[in-house]
N, CA, C and O atoms as a Tinker XYZ file with bonds, in Angstrom:
   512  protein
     1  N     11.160000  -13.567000   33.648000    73     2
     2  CA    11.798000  -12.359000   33.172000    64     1     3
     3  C     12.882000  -12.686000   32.149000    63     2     4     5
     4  O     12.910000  -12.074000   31.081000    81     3
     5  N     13.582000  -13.428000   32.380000    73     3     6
     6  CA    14.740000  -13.574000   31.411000    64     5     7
     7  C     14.235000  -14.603000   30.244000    63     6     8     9
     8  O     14.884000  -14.956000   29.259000    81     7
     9  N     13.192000  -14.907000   30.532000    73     7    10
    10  CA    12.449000  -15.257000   28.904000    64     9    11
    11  C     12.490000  -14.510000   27.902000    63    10    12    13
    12  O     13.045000  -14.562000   26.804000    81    11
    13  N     11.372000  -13.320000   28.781000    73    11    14
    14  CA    11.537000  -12.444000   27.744000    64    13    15
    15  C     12.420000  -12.067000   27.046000    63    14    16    17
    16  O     12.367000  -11.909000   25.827000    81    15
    17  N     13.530000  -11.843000   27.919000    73    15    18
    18  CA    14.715000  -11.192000   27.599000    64    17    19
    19  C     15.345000  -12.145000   26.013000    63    18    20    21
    20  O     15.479000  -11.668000   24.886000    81    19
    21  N     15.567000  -13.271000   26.372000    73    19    22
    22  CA    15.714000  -14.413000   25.211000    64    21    23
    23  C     15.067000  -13.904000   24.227000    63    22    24    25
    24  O     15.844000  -13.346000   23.452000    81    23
    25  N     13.687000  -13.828000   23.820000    73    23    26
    26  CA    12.559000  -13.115000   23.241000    64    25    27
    27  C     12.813000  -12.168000   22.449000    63    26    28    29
    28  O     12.681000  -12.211000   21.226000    81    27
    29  N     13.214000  -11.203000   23.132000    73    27    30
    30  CA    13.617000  -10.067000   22.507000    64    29    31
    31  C     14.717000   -9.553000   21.782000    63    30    32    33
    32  O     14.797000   -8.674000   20.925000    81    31
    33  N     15.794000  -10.521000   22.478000    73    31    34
    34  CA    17.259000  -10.459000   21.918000    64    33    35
    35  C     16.876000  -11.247000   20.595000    63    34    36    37
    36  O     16.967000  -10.447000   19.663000    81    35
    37  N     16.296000  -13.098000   19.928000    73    35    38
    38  CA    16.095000  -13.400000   19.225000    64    37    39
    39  C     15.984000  -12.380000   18.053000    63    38    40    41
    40  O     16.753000  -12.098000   17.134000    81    39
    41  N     14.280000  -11.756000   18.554000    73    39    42
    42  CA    14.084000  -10.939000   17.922000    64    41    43
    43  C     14.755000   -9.706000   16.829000    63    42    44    45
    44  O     14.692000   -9.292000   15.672000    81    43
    45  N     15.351000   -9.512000   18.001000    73    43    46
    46  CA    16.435000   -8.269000   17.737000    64    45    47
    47  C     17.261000   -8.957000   16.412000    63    46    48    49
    48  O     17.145000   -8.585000   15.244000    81    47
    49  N     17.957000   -9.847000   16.816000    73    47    50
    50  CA    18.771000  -10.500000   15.763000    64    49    51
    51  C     18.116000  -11.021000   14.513000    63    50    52    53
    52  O     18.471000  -11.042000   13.334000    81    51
    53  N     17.045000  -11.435000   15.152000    73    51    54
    54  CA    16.480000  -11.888000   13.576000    64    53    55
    55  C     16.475000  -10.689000   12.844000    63    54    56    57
    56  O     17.187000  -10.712000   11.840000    81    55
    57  N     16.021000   -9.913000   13.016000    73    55    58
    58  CA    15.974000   -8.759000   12.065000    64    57    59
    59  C     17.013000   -7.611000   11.892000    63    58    60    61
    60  O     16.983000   -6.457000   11.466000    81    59
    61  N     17.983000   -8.485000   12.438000    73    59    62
    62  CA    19.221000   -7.624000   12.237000    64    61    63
    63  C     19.975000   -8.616000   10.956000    63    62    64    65
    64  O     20.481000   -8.186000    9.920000    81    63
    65  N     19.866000  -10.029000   11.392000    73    63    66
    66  CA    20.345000  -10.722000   10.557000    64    65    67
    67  C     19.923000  -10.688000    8.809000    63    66    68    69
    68  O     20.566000  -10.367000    7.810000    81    67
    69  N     18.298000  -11.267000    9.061000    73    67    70
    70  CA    17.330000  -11.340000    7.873000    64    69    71
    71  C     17.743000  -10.083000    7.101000    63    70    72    73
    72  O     18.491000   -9.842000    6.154000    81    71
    73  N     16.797000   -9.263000    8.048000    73    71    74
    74  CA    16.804000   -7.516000    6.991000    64    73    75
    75  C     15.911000   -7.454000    6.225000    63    74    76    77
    76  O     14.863000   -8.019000    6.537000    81    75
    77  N     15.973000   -6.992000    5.391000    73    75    78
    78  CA    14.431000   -6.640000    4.114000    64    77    79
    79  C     14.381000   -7.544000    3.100000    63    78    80    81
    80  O     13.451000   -7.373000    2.312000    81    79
    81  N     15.279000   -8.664000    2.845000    73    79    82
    82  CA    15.531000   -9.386000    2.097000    64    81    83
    83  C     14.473000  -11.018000    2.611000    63    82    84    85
    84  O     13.991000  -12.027000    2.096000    81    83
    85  N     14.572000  -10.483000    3.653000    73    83    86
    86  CA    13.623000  -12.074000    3.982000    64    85    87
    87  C     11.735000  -11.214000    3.788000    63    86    88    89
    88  O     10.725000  -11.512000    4.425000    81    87
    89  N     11.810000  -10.709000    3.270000    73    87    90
    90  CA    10.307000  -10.143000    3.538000    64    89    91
    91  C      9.394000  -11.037000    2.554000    63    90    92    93
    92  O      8.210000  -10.974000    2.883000    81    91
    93  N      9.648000  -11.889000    1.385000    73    91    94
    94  CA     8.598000  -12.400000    0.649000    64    93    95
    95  C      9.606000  -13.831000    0.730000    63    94    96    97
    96  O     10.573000  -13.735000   -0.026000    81    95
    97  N      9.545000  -15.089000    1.487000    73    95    98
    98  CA     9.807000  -16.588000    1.227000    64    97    99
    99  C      9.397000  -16.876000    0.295000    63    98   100   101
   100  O      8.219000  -16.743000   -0.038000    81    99
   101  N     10.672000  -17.547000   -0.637000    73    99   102
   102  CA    10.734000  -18.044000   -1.706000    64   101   103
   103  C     10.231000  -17.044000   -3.522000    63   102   104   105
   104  O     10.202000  -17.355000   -4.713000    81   103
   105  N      9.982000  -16.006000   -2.830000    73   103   106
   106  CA     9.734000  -15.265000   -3.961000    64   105   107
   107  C     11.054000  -14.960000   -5.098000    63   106   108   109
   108  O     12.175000  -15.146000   -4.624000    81   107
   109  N     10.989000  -14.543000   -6.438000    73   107   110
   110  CA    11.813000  -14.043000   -7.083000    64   109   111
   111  C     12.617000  -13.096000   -8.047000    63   110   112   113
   112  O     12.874000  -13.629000   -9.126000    81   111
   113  N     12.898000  -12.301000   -7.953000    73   111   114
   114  CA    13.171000  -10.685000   -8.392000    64   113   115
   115  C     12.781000  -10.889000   -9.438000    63   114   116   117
   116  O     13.294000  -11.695000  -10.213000    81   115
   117  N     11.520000  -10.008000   -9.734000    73   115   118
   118  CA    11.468000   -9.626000  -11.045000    64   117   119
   119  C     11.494000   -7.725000  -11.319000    63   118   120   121
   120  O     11.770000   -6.831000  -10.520000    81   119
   121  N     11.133000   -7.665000  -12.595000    73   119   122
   122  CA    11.549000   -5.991000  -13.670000    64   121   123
   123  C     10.026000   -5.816000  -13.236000    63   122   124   125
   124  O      9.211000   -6.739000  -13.224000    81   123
   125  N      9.723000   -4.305000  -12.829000    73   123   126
   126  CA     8.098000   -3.795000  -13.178000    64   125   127
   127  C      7.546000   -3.771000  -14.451000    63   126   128   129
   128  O      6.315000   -3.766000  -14.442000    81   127
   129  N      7.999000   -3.758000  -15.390000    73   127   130
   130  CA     7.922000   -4.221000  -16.346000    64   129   131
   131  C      7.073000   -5.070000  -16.668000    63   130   132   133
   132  O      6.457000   -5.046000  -17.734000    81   131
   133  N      6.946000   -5.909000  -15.790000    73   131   134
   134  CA     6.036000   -7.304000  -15.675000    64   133   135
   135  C      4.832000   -6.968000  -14.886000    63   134   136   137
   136  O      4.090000   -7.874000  -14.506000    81   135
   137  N      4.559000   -5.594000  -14.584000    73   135   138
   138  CA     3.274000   -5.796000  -13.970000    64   137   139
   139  C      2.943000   -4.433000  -13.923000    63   138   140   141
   140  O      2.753000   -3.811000  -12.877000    81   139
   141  N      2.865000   -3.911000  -15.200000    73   139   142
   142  CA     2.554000   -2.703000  -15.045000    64   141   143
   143  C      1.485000   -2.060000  -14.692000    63   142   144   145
   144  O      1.463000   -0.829000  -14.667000    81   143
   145  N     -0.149000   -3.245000  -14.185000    73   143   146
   146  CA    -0.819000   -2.338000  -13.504000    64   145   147
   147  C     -0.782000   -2.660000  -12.113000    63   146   148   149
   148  O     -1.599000   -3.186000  -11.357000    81   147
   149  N      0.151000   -2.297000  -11.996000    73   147   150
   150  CA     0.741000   -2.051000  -10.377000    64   149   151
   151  C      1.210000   -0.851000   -9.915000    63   150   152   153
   152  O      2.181000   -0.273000  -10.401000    81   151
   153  N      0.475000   -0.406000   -8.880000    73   151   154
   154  CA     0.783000    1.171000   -8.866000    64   153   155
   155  C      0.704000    0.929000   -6.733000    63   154   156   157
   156  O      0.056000    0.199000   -5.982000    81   155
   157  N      1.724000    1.977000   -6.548000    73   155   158
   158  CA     1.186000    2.007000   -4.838000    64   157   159
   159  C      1.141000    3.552000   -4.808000    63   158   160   161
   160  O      1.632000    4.346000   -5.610000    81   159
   161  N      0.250000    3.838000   -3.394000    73   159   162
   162  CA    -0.978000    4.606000   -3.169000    64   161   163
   163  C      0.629000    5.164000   -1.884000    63   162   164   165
   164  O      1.247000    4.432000   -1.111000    81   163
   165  N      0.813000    6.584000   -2.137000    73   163   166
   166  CA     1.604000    7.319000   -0.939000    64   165   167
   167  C      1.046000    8.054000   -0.291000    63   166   168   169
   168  O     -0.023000    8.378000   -0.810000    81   167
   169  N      1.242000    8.528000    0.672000    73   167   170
   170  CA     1.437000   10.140000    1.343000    64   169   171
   171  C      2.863000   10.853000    1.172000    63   170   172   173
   172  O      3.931000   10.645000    1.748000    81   171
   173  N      2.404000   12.011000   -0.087000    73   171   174
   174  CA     3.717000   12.440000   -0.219000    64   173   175
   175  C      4.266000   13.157000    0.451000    63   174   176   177
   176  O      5.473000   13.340000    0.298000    81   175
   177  N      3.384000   13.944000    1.635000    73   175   178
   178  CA     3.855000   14.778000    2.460000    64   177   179
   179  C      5.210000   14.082000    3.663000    63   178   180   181
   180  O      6.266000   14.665000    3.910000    81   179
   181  N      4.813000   12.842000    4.197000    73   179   182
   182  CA     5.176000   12.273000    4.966000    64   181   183
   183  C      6.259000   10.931000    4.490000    63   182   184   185
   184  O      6.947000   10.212000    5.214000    81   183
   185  N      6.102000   10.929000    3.041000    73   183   186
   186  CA     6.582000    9.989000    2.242000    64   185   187
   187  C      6.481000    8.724000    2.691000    63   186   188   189
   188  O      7.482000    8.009000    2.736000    81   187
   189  N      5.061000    8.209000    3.147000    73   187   190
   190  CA     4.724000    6.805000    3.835000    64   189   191
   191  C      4.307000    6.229000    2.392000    63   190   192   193
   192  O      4.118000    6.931000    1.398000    81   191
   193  N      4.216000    5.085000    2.438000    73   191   194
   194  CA     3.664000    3.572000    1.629000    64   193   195
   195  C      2.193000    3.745000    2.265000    63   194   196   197
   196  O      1.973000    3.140000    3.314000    81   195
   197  N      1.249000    4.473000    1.738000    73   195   198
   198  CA     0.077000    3.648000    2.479000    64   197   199
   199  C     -0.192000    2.149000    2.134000    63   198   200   201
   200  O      0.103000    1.221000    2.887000    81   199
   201  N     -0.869000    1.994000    0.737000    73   199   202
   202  CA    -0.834000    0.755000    0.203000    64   201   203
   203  C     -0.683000    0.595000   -1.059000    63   202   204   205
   204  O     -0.219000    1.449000   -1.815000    81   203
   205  N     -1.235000   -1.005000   -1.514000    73   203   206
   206  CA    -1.219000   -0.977000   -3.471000    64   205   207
   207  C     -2.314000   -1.382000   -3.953000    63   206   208   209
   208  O     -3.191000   -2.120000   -3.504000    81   207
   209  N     -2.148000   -0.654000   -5.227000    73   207   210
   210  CA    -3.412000   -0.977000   -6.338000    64   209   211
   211  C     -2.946000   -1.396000   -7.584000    63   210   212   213
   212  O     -1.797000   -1.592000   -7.979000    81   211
   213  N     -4.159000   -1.513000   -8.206000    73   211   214
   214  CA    -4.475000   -2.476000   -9.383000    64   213   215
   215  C     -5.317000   -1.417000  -10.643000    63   214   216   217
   216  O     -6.397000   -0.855000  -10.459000    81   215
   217  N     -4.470000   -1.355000  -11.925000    73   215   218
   218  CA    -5.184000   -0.151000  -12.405000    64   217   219
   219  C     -6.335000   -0.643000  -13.218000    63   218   220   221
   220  O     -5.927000   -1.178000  -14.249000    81   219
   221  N     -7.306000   -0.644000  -13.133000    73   219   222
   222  CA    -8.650000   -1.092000  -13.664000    64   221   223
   223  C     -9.741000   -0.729000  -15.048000    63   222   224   225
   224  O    -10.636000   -1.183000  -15.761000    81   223
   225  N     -8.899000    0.414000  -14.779000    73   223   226
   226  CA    -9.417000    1.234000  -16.732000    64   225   227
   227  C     -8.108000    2.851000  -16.152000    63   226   228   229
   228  O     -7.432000    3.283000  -15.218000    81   227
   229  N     -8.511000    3.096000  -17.505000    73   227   230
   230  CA    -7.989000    4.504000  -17.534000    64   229   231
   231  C     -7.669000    5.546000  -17.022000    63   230   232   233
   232  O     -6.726000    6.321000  -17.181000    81   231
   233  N     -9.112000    5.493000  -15.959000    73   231   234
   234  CA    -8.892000    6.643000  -14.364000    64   233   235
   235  C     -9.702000    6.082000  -13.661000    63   234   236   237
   236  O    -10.766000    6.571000  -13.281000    81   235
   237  N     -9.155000    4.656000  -13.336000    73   235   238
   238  CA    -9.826000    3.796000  -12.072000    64   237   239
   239  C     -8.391000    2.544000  -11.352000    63   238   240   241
   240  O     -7.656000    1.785000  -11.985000    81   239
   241  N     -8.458000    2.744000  -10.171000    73   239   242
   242  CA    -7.538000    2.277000   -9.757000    64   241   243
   243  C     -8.161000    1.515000   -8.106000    63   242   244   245
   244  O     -8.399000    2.106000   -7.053000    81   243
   245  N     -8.291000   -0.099000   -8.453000    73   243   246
   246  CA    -9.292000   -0.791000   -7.206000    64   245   247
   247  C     -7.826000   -0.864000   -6.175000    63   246   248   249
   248  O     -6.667000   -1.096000   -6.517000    81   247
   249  N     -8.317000   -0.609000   -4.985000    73   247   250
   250  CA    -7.367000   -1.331000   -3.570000    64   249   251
   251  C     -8.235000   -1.704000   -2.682000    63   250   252   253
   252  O     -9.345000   -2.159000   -2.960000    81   251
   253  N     -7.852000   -1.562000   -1.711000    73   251   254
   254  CA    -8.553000   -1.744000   -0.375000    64   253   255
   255  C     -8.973000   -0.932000    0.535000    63   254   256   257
   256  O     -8.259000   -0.018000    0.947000    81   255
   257  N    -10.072000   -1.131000    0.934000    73   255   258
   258  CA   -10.768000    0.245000    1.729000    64   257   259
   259  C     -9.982000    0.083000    2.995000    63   258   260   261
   260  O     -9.659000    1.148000    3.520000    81   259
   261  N     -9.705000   -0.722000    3.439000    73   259   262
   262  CA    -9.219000   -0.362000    4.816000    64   261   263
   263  C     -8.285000    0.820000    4.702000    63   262   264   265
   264  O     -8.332000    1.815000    5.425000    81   263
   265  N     -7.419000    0.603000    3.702000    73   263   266
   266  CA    -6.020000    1.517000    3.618000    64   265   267
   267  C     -6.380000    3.257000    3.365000    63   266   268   269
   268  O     -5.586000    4.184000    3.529000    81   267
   269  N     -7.562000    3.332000    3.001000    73   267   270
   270  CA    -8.113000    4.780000    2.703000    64   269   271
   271  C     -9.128000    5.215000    3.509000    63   270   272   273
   272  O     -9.666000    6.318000    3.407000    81   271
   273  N     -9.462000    4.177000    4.491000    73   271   274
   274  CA   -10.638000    4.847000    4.978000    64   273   275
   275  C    -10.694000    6.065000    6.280000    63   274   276   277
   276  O    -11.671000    6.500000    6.889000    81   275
   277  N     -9.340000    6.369000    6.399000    73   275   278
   278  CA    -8.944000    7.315000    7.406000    64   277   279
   279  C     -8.605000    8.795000    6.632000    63   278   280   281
   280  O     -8.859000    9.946000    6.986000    81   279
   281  N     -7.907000    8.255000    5.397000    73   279   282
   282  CA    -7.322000    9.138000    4.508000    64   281   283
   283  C     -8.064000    9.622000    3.720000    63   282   284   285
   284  O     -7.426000   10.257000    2.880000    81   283
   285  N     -9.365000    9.649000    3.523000    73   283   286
   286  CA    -9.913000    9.718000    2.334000    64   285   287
   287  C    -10.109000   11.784000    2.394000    63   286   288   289
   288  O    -10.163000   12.395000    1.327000    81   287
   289  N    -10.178000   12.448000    3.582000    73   287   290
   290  CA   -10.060000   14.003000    3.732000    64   289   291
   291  C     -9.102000   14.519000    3.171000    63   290   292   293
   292  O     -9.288000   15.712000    2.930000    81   291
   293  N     -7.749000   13.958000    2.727000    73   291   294
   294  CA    -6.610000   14.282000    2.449000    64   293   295
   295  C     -6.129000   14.081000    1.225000    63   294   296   297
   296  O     -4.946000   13.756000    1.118000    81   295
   297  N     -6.946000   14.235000    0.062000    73   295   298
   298  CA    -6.427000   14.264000   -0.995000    64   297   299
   299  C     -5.307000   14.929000   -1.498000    63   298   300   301
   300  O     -4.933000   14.699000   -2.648000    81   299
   301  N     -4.767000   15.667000   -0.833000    73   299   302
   302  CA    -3.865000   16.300000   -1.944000    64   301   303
   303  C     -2.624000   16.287000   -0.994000    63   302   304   305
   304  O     -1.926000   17.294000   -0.873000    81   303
   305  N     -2.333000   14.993000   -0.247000    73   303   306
   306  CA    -1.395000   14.397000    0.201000    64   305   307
   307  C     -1.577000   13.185000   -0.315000    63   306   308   309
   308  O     -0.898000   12.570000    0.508000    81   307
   309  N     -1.941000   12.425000   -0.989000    73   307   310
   310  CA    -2.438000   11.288000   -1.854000    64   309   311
   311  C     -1.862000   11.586000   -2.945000    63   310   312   313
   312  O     -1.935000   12.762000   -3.302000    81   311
   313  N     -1.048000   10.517000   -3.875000    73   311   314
   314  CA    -0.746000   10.230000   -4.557000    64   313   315
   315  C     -0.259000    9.158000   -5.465000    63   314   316   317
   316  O      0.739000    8.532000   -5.107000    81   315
   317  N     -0.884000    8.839000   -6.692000    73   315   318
   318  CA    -0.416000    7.478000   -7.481000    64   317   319
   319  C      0.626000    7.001000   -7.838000    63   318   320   321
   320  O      0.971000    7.738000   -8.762000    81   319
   321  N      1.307000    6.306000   -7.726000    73   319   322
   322  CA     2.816000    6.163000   -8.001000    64   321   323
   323  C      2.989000    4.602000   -8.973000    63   322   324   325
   324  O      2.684000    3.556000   -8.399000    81   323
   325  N      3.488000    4.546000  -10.442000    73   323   326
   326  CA     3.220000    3.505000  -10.881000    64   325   327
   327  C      4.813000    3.534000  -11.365000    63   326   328   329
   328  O      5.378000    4.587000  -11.072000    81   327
   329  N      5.797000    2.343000  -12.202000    73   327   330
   330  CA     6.847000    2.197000  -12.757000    64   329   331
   331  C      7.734000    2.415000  -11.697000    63   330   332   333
   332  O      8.541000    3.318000  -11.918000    81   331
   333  N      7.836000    1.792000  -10.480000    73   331   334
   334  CA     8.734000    1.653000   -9.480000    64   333   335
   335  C      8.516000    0.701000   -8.338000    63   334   336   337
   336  O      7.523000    0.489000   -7.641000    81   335
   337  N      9.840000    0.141000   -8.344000    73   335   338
   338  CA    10.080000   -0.966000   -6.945000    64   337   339
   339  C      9.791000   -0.687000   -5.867000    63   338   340   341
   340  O      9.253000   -1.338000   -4.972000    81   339
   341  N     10.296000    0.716000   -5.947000    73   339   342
   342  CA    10.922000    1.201000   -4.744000    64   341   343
   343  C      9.526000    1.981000   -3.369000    63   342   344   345
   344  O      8.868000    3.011000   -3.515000    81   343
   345  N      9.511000    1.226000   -2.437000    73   343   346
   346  CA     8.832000    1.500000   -1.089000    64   345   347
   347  C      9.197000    2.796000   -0.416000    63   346   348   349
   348  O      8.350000    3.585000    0.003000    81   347
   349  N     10.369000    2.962000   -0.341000    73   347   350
   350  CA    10.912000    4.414000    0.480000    64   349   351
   351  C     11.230000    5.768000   -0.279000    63   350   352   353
   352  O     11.560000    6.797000    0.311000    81   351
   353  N     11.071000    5.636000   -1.875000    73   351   354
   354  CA    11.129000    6.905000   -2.350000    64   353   355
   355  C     10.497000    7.362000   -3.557000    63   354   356   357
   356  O     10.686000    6.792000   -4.631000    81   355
   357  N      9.738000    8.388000   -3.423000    73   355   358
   358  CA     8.952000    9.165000   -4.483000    64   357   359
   359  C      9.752000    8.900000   -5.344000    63   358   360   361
   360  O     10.634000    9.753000   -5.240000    81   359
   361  N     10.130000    7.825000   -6.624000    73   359   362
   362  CA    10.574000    7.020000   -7.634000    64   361   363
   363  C      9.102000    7.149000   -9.098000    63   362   364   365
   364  O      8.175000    7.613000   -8.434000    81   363
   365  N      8.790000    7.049000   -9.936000    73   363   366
   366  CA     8.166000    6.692000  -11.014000    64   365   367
   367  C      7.290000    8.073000  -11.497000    63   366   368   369
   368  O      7.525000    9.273000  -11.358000    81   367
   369  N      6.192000    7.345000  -12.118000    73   367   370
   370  CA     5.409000    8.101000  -12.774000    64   369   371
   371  C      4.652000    8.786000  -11.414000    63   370   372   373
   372  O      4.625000    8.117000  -10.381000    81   371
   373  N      4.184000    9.815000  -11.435000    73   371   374
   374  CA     2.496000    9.633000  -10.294000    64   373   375
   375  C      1.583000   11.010000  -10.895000    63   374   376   377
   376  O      1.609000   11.996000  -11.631000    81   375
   377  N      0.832000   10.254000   -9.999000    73   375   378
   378  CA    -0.298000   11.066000  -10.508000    64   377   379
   379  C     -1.664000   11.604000   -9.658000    63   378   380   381
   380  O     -2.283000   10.706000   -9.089000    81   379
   381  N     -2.007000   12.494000   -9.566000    73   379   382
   382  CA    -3.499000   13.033000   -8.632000    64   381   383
   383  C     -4.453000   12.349000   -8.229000    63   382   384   385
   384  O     -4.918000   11.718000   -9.178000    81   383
   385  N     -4.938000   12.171000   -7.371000    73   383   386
   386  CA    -5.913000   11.655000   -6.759000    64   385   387
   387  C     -7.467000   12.584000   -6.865000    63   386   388   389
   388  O     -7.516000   13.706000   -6.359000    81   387
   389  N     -8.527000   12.064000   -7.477000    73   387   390
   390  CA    -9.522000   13.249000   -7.803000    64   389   391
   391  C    -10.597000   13.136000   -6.572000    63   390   392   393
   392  O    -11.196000   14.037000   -5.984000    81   391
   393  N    -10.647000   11.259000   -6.326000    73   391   394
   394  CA   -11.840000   10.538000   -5.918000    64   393   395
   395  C    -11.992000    9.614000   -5.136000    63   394   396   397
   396  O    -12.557000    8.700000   -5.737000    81   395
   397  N    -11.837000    9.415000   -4.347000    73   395   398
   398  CA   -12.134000    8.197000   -3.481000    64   397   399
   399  C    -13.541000    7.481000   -3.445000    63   398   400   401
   400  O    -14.532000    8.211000   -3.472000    81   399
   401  N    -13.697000    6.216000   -3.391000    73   399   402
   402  CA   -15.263000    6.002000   -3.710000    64   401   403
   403  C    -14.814000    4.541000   -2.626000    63   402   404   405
   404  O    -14.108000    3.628000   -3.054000    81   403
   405  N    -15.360000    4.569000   -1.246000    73   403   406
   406  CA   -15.229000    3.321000   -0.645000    64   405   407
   407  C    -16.645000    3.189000   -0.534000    63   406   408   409
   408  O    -17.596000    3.962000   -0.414000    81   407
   409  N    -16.397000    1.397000   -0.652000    73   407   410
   410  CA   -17.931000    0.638000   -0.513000    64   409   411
   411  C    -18.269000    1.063000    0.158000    63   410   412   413
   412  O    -17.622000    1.510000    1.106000    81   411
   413  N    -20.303000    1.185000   -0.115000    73   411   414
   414  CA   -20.635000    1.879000    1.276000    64   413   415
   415  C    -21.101000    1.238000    2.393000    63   414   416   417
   416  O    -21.359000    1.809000    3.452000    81   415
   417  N    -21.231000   -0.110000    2.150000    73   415   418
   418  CA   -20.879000   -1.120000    3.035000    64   417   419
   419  C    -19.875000   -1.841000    4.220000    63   418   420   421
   420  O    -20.044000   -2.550000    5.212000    81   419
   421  N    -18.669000   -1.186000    3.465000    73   419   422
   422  CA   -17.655000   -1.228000    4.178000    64   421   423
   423  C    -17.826000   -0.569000    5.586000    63   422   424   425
   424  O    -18.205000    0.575000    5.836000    81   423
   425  N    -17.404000   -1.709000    6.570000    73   423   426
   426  CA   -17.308000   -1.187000    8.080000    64   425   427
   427  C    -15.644000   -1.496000    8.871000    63   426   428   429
   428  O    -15.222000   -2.545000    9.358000    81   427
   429  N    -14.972000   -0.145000    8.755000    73   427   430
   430  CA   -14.106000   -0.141000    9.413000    64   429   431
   431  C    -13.872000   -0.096000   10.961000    63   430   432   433
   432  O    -12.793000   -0.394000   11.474000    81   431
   433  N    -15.173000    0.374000   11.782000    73   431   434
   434  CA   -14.910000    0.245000   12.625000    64   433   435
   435  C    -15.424000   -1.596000   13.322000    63   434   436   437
   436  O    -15.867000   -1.333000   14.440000    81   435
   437  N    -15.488000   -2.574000   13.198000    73   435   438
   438  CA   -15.858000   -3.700000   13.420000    64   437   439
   439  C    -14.791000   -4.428000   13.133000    63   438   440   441
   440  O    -14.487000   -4.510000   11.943000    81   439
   441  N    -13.999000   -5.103000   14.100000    73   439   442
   442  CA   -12.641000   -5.635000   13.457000    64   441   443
   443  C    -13.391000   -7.016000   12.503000    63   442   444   445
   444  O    -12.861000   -7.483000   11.495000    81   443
   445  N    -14.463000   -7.412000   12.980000    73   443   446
   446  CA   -15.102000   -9.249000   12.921000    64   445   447
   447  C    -15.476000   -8.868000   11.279000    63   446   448   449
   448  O    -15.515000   -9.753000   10.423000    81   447
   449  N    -15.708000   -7.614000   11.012000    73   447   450
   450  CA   -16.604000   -7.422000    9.458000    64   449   451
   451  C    -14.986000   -6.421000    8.677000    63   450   452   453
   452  O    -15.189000   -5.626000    7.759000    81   451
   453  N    -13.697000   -6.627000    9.161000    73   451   454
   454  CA   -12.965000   -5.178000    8.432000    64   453   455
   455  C    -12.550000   -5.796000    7.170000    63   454   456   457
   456  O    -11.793000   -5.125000    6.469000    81   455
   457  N    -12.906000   -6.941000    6.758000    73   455   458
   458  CA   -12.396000   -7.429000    5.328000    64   457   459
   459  C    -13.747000   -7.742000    4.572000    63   458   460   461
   460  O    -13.800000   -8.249000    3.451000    81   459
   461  N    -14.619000   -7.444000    5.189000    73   459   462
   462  CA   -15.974000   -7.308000    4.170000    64   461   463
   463  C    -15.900000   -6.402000    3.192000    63   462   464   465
   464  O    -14.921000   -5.658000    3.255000    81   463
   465  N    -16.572000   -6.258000    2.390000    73   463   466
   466  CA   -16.486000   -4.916000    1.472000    64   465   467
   467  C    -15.724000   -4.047000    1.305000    63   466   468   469
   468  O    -15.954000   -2.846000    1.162000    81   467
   469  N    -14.191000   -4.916000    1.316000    73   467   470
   470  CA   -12.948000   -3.779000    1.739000    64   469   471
   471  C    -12.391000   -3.598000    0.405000    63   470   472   473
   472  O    -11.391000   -4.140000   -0.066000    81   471
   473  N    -13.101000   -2.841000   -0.083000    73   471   474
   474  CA   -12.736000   -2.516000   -1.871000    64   473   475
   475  C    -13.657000   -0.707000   -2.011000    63   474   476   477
   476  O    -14.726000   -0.117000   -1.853000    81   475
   477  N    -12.135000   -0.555000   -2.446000    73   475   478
   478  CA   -12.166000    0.920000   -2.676000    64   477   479
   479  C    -11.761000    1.387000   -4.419000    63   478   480   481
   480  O    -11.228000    0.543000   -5.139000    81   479
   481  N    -11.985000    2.369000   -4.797000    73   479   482
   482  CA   -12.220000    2.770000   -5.882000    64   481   483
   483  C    -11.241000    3.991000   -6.186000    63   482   484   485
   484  O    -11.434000    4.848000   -5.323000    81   483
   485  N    -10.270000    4.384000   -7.086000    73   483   486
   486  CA    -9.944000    5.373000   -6.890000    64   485   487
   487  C    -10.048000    6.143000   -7.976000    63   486   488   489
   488  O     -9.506000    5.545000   -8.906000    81   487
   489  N    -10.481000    7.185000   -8.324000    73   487   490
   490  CA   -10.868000    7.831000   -9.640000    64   489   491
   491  C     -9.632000    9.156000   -9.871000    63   490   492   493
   492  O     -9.451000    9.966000   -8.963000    81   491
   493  N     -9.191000    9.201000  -10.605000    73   491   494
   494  CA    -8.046000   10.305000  -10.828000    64   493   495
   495  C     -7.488000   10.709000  -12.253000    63   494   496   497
   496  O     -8.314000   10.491000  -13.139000    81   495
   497  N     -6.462000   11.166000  -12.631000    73   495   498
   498  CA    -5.879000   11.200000  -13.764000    64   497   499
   499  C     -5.500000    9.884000  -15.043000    63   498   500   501
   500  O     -5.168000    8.716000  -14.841000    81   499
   501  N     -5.643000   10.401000  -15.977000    73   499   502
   502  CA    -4.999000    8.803000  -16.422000    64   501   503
   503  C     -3.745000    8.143000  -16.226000    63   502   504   505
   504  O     -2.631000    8.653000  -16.339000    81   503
   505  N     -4.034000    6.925000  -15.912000    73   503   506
   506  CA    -3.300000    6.231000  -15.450000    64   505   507
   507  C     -2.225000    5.625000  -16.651000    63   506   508   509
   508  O     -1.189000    4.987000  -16.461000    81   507
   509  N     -2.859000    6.063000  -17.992000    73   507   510
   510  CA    -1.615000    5.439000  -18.852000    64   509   511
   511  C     -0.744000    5.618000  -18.968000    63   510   512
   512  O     -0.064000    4.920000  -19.719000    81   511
């Protein structure tokens, strides 16, 4: 019992100590600027991070199917968000979601196969 307890207190502290700053080892601040086809995928209703993408042409934007494959009914709580750091707030450009197109291969329910064909498609407004 008082293992745990050790365990948990650690815990506790580590992430009281660290904070959000230890989240990428050895990484180093850069400007978006530097990666402008970088866009992350919200729910604006709920203002969650689902995930991020990669803008691929004009009104195509590749991620990962896992991250949409629950969401894909809910378009118009979906939204593109590109020219921002920032994780916790509707910050930058964004833009509509028209399309979802997950592999149709992709099997989310199989944990042994959930990174197979885990490429999703997103078709929407332009992204320029």
């Amino acid at each position: 019992m008082s293992f745990r307890i050790v365990i948990c207190l650690c815990l506790y502290l580590s992430t009281g100590i660290l904070g959000k700053k230890a989240r990428i080892i050895g990484g180093t601040p850069d400007i978006i600027n530097n990666f402008p086809y970088l866009v992350s995928i919200r729910n604006v209703t709920t203002n969650h991070l689902i995930c991020g993408g990669s803008i691929i042409s004009h009104w195509n934007i590749l991620t990962a199917a896992h991250c949409l494959y629950m969401s894909r009914n809910s378009l118009n709580e979906l939204r593109i968000f590109s020219g921002t750091r920032s994780s916790t707030y509707l910050y930058g450009d964004n833009y509509a979601i028209d399309y979802i197109h997950i592999h149709p291969e992709y099997n989310f329910f199989y944990p042994e196969k959930l990174l197979v064909n885990d490429i999703a498609i997103i078709k929407g407004e332009d992204f320029r």
